[in-house]
C-alpha positions as CSV (number, residue, x, y, z in Angstrom):
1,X,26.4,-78.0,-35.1
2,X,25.9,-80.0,-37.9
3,X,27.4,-79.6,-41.6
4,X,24.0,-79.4,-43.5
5,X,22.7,-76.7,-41.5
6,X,26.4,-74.6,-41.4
7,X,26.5,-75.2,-45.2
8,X,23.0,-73.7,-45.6
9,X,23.8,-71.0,-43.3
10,X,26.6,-69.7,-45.3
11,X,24.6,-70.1,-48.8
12,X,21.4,-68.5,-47.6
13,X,23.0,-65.7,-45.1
14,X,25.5,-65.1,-48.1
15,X,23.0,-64.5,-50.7
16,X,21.6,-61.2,-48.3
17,X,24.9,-60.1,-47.1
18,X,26.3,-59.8,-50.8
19,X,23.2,-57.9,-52.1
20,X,23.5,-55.9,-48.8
21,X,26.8,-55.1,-50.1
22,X,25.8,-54.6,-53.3
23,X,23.8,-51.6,-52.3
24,X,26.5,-49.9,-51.4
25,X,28.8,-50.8,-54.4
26,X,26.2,-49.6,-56.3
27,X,24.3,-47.0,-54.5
28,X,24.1,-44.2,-56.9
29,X,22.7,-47.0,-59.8
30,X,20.4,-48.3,-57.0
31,X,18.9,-45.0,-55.8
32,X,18.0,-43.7,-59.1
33,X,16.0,-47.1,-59.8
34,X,14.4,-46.5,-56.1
35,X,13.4,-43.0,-57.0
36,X,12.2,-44.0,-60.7
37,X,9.9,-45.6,-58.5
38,X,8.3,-43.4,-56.3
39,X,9.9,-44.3,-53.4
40,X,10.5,-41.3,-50.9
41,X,14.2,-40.5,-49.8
42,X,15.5,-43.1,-52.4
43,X,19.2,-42.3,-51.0
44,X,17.9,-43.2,-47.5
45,X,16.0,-46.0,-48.6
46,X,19.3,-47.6,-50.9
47,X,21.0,-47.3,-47.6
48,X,18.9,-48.2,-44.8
49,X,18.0,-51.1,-46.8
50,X,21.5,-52.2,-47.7
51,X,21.9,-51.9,-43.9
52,X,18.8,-54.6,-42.6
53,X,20.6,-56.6,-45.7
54,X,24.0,-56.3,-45.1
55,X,23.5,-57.1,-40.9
56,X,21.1,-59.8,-41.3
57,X,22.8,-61.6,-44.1
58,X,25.9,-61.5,-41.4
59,X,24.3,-62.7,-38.5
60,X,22.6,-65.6,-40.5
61,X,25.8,-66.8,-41.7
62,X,28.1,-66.5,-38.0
63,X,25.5,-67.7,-36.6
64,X,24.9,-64.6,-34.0
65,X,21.2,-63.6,-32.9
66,X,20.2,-65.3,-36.0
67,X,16.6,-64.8,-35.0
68,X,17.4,-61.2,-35.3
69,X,19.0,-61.5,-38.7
70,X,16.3,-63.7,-39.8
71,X,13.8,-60.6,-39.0
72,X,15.7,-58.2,-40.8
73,X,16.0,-60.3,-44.1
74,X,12.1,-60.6,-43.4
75,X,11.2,-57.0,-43.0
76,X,13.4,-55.9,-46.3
77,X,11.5,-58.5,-47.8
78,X,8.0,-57.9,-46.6
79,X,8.5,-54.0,-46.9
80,X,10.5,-53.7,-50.2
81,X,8.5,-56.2,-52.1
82,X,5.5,-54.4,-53.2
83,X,7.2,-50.8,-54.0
84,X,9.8,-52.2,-56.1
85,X,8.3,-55.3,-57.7
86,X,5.0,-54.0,-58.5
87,X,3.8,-56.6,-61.3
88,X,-0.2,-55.4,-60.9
89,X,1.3,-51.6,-62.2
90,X,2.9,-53.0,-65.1
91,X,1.6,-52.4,-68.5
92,X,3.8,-54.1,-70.5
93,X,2.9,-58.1,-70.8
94,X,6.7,-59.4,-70.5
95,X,7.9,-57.0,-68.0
96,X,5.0,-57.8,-65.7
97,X,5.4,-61.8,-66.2
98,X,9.5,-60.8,-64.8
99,X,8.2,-58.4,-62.0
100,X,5.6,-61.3,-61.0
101,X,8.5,-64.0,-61.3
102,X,11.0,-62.0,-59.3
103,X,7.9,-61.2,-56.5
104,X,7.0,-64.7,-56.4
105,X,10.5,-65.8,-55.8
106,X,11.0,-63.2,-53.4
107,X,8.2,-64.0,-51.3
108,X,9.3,-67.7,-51.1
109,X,12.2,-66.5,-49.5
110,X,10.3,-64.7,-46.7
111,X,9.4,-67.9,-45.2
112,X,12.8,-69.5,-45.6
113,X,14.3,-67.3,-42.7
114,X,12.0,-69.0,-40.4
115,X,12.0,-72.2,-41.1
């Protein structure tokens, strides 16, 4: 295998598998943001979440089933996305220029995982 792509491996996959981490560092912060809101089950959802993150961030950087690593990170993205960075809800002109920002970003990295 060659350098560029091990290198890119370990930057990209390590990106997911430290915020999959991070859920669980910081759960109890995490799941009062999730249920502030509106998500159902926010403990659940920290969790289960922190889970497709923590996995697919893993098997993207060893290099094991990355296909199915590469569909986890997707689906967190894909499904996660709207609830949490909801810029069309916002009121407030600077917070919905971040929440678009961070949502735009976001979904640039939904394509990455299958390129």
């Amino acid at each position: 295998m060659k350098l560029p792509l091990l290198i890119g491996r370990a930057v990209f996959g390590g990106f997911f598998l430290y915020n999959g981490i991070h859920h669980f560092m910081e759960h109890k912060a995490m799941a009062q943001y999730v249920d502030a809101k509106g998500v159902p089950m926010p403990d659940v959802a920290v969790a289960a979440t922190g889970v497709a993150l923590t996995l697919g961030g893993a098997s993207l950087v060893l290099g094991i089933k990355p296909e199915l690593g590469a569909a986890a990170v997707a689906g967190f993205l894909a499904g996660v996305s709207p609830l949490m960075h909801d810029f069309w809800e916002v009121e407030d002109p600077q917070r919905r220029q971040a929440e678009r920002s961070t949502s735009a970003r976001i979904w640039l990295f939904l394509e990455r995982p299958w390129l």
